[in-house]
PAZAPA-4460 file (N, C-alpha, C; in steps of 0.05 Angstrom, whole numbers, plus 32768, in hexadecimal, padded with zeros to 4 digits):
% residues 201
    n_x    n_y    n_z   ca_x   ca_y   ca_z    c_x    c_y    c_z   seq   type   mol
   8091   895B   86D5   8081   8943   86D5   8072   8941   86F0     1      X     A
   805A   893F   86EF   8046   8930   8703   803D   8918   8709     2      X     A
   802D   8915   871A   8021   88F6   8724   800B   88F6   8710     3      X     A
   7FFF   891A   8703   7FE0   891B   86FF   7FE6   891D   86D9     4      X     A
   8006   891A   86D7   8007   891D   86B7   7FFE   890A   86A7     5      X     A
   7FFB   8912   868D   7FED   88FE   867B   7FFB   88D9   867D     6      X     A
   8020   88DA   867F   8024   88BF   8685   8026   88B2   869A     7      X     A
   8024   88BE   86B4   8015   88B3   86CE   7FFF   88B1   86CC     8      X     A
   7FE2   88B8   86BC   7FD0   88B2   86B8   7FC6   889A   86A8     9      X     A
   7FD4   8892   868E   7FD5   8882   867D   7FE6   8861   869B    10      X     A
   7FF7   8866   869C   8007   885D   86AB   7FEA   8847   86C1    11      X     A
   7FDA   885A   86DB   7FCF   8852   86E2   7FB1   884B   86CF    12      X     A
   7FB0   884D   86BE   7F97   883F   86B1   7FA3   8822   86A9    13      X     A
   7FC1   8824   869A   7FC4   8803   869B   7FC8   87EC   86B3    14      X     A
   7FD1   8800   86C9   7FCC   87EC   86E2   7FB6   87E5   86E2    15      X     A
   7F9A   87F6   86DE   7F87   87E9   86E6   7F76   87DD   86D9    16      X     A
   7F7D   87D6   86BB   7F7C   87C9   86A1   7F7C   87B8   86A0    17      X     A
   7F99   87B4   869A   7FA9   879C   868E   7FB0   878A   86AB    18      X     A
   7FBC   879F   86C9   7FCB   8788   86D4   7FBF   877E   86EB    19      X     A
   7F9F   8791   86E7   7F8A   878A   86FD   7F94   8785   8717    20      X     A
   7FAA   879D   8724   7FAB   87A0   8741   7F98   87A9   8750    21      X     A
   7F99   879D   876A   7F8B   87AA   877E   7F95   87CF   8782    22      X     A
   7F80   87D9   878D   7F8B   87F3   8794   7F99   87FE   879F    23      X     A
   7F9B   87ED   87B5   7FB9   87F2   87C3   7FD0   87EC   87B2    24      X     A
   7FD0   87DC   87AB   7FF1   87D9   878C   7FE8   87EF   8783    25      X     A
   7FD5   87FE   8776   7FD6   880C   875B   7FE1   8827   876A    26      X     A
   7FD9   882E   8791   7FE2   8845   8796   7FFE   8843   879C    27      X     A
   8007   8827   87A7   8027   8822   87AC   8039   882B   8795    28      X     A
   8026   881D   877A   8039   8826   8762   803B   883D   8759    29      X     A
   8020   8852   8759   8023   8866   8757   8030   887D   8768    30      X     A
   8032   8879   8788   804A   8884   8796   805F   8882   8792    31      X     A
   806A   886D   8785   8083   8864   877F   8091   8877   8766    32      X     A
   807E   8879   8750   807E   8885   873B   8082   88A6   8744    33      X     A
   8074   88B0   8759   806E   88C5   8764   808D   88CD   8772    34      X     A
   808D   88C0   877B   80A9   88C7   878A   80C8   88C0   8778    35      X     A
   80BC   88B5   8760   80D1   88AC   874B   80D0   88CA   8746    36      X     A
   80B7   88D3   873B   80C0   88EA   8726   80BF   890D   8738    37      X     A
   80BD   8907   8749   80C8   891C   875B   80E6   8919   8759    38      X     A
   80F2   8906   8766   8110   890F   8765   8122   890D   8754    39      X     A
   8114   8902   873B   811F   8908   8723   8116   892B   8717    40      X     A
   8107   8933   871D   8100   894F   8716   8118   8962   872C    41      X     A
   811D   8953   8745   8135   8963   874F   814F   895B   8747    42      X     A
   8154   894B   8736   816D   894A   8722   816B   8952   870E    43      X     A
   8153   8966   8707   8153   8971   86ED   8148   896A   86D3    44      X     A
   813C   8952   86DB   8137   8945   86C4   8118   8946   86BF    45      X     A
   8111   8955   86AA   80F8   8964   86A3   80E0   8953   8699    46      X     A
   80EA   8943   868D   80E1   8929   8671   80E0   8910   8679    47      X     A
   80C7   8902   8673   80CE   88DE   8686   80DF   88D4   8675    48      X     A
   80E7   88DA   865B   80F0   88C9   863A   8119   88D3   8648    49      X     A
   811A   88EA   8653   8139   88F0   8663   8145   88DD   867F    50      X     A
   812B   88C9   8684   812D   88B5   868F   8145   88A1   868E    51      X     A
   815A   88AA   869D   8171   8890   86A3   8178   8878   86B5    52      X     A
   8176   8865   86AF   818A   8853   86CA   8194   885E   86E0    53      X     A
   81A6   886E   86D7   81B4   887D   86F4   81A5   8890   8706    54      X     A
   818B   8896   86F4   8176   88AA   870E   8164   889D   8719    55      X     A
   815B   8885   870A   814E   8872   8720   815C   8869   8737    56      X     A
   8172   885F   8739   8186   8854   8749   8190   886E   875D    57      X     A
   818C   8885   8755   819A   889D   8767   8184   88A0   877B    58      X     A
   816B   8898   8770   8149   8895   8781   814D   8880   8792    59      X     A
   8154   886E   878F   8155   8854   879B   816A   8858   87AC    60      X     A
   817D   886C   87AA   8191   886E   87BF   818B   887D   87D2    61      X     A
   817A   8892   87BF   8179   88A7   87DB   8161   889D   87F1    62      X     A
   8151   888D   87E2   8132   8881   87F7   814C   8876   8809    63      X     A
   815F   8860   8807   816E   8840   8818   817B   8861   8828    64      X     A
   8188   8874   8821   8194   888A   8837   817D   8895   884C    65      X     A
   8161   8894   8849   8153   88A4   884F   8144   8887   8863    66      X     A
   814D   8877   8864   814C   885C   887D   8134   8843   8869    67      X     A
   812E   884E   8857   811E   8833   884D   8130   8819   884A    68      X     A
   8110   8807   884D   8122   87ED   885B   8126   87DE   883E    69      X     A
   813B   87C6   883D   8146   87BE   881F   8120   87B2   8818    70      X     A
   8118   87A5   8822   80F9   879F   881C   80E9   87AD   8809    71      X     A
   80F1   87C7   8812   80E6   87E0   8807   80EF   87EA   87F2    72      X     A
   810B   87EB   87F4   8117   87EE   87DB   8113   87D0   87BF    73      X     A
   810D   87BE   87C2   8107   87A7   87C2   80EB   87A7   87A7    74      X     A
   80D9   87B7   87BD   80C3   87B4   87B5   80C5   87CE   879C    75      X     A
   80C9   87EA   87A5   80D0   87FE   878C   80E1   87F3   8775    76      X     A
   80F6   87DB   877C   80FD   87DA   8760   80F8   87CB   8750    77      X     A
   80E0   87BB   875D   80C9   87B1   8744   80B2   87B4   8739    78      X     A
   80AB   87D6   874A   809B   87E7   8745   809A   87FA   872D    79      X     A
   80AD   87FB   872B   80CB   8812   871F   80CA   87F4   86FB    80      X     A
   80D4   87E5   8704   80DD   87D4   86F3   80C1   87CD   86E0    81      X     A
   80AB   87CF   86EA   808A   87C3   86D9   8083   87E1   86D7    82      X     A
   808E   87F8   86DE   8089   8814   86C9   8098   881A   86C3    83      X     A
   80BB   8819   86B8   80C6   8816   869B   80C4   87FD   8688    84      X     A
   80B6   87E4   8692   80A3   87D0   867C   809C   87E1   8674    85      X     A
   8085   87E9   867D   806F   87F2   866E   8078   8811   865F    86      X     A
   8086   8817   866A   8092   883C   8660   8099   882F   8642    87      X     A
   80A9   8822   8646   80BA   8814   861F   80AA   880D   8617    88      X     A
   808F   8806   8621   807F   87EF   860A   806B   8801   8602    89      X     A
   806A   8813   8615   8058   882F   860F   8058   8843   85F6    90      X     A
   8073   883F   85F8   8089   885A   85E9   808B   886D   85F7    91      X     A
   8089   8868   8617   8097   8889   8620   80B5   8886   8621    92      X     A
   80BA   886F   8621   80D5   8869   8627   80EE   8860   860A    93      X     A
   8106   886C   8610   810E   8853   85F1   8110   8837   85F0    94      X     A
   8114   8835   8609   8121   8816   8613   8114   8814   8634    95      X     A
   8119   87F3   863C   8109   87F9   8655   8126   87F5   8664    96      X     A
   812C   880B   8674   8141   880D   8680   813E   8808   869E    97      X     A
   812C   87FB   86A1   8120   87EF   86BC   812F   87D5   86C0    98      X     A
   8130   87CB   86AD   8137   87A5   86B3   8152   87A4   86BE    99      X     A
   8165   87BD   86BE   8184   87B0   86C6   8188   87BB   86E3   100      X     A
   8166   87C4   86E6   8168   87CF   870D   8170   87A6   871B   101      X     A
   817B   87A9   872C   8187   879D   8744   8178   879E   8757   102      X     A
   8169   8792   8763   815D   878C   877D   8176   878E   878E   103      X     A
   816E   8795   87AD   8183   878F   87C2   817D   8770   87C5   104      X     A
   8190   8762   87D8   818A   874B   87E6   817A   874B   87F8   105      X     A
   8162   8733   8802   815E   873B   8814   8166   8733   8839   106      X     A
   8165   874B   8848   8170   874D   8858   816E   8733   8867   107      X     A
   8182   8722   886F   817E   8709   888D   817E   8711   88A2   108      X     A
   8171   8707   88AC   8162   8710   88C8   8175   86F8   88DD   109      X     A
   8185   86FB   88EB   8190   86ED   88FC   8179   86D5   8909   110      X     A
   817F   86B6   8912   8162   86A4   891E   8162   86B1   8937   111      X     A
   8147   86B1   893C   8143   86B1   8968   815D   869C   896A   112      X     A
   8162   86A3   897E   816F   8695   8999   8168   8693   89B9   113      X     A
   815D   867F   89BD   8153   8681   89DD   8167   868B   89F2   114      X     A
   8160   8695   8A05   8171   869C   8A19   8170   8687   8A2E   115      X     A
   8183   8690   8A3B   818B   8677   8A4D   816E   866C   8A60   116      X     A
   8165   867A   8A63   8150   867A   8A7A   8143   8663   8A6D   117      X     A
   8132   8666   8A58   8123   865C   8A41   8128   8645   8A3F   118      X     A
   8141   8641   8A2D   814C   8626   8A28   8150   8614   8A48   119      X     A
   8154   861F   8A5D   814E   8610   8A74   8142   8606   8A83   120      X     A
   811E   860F   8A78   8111   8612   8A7A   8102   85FC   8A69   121      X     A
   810E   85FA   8A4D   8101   85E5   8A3B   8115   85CF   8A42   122      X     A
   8129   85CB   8A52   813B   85B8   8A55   8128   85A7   8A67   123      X     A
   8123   85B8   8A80   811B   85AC   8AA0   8107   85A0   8A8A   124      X     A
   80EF   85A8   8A85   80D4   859B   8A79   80DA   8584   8A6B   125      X     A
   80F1   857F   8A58   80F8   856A   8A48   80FF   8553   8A65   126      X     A
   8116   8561   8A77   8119   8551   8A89   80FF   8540   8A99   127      X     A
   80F4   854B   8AA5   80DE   854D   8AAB   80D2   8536   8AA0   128      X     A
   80C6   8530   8A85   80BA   852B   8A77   80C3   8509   8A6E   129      X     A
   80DD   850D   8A73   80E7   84F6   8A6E   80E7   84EA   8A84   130      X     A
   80E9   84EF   8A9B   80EF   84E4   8AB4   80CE   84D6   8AB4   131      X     A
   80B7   84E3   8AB5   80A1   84DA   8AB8   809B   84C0   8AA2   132      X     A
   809B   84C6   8A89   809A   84B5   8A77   80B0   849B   8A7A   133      X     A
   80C4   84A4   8A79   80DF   848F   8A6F   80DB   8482   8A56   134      X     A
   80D3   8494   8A44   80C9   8485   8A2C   80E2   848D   8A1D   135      X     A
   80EC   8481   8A04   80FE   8483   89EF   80FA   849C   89E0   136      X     A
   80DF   84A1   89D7   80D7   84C0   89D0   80E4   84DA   89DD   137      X     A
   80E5   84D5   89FB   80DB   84E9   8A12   80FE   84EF   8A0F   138      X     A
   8117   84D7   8A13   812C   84D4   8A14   813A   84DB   89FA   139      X     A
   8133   84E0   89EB   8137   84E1   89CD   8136   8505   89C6   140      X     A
   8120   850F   89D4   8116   8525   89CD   812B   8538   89DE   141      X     A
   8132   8531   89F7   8142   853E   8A0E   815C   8544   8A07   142      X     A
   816E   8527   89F6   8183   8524   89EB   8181   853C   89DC   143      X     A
   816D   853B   89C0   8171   854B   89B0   8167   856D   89B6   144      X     A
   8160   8573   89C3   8161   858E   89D7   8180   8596   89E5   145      X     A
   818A   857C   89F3   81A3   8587   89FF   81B3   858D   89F6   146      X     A
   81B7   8570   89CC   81D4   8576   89C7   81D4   8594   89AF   147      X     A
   81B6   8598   89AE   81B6   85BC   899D   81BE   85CA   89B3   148      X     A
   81B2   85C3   89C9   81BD   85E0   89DF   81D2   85DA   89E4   149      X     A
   81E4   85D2   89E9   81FF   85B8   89F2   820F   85BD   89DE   150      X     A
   8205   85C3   89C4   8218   85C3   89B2   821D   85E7   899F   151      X     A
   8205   85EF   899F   81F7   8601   898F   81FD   85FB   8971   152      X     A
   81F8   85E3   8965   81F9   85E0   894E   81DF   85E3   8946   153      X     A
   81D7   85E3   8927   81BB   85EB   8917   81B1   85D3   8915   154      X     A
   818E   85D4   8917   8183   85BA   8914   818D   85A4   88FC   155      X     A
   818F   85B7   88DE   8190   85A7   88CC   81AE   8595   88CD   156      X     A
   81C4   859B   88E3   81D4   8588   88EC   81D5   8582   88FF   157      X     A
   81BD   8588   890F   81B5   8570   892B   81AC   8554   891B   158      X     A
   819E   8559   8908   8185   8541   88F7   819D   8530   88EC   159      X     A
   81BF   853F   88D9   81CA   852F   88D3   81DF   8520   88DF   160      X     A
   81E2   8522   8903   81F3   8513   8908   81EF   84F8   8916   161      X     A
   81FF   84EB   8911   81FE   84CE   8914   820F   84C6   8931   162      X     A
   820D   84AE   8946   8213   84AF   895D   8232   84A9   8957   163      X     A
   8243   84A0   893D   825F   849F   893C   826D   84BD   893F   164      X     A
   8257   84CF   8938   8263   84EF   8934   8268   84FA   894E   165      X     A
   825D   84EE   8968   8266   84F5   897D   8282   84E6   898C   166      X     A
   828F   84FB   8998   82AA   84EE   89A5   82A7   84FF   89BE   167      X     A
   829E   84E0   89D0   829F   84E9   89EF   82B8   84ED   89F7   168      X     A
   82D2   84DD   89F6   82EB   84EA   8A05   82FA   8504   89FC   169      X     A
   82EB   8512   89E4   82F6   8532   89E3   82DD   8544   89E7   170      X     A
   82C1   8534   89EB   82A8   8547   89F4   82A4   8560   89E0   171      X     A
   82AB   854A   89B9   829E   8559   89A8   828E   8544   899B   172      X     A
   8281   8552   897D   826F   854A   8972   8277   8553   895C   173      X     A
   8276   853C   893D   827D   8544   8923   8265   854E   8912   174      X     A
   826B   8566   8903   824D   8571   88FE   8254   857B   88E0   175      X     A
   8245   8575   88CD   8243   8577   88AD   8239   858C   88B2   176      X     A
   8245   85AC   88A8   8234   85C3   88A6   822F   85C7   888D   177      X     A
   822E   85E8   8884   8223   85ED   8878   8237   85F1   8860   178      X     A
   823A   85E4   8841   8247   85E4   8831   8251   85C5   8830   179      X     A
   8246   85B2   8839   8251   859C   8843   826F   8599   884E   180      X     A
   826C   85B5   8866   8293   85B5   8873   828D   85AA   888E   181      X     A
   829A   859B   8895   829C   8586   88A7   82AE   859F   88C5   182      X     A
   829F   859B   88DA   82AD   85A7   88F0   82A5   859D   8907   183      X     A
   82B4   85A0   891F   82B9   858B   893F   82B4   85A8   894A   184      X     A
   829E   859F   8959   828C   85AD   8968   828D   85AB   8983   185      X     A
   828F   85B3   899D   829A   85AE   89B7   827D   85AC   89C2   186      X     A
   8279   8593   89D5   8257   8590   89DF   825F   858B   89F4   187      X     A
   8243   858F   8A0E   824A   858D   8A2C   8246   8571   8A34   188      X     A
   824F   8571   8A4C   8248   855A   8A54   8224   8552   8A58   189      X     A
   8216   855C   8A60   81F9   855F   8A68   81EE   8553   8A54   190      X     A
   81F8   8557   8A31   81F0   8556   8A1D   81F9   8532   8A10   191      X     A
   8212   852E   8A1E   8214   8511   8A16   820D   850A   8A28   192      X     A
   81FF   850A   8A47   81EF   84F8   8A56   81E1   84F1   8A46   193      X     A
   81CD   8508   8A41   81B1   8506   8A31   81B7   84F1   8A19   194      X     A
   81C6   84F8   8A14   81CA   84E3   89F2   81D8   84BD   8A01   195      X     A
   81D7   84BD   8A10   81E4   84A7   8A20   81CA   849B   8A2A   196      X     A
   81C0   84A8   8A2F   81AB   849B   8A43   8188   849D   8A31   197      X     A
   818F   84A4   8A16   817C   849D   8A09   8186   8480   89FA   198      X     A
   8199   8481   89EC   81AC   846C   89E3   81AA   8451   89FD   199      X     A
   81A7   8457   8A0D   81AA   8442   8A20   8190   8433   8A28   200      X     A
   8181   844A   8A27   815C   843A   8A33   814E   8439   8A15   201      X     A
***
């Protein structure tokens, strides 16, 4: 089997038919296809209709061994998956043995985290800022800068705590995470000034 055989040919006339891709999709899909049926021709398999589950997936293993990123794998197995559609509905295929491919997850990317410098840096300015102003805004905004850095809890449980959730004589803070599990969080002192002295002016 080739890229230039009669059902890679048929193949790219319905991309540019029926599913009216741009050309770049039609060459993404057709590399994909390309590199499908190369390493199925090095497992021996002569015929697109000798086409299994398990040799798509042995492709998809060997690309994720060969450093492609899960994105990538991602993207081939819905490349893969809209040409065995079309292979079954064609009749090259008996069945479309595309649909029980598995996408990977995709990868999480850890958040930035400022480094110390940084966050010290956005501290003084808040300080700064408030001292000049003395406005409730300015005091408000400083608080909530110190008790994330002060605490390193996530915004979406900076927004839900309430001023009973703090306990100045153990210098924590009660914080609703994630799963609604409740945990005591250790914060600095610098961080309940700030929250004192917005609370106060």
């Amino acid at each position: 089997m080739a890229l230039d055989s009669e059902l890679a040919k048929a193949y790219r006339s319905h991309l540019i038919s029926e599913r009216n891709l741009s050309e770049n999709s039609i060459r993404a899909y057709l590399a994909d296809l390309e590199s499908l049926l190369l390493h199925i021709n090095q497992l021996g398999v002569s015929e697109f209709a000798q086409l299994e589950l398990n040799h798509i997936r042995s492709w998809l293993a060997n690309l994720s061994s060969k450093g492609a990123a899960r994105s990538s794998i991602t993207r081939r197995v819905v490349s893969i998956r809209a040409f065995t559609y079309w292979g079954a509905r064609s009749g090259w295929l008996s069945r479309d043995i595309g649909k029980d491919l598995i996408a990977p997850k995709p990868e999480r990317s850890l958040p930035d985290v400022l480094d110390i410098e940084s966050a010290a840096l956005a501290i003084k300015a808040l300080e700064v800022r408030a001292q000049e102003e003395e406005s409730a805004s300015s005091l408000r905004d400083l608080a909530l800068v110190e008790v994330l850095y002060g605490s390193g809890i996530r915004i979406s449980e900076l927004v839900g705590l309430d001023l009973g959730d703090i306990d100045r004589q153990r210098s924590t803070i009660k914080v609703m995470g994630k799963g609604s599990k409740e945990r005591i969080v250790p914060i600095g002192q610098p961080a309940l000034t700030a929250v004192d002295n917005w609370i106060n002016n």
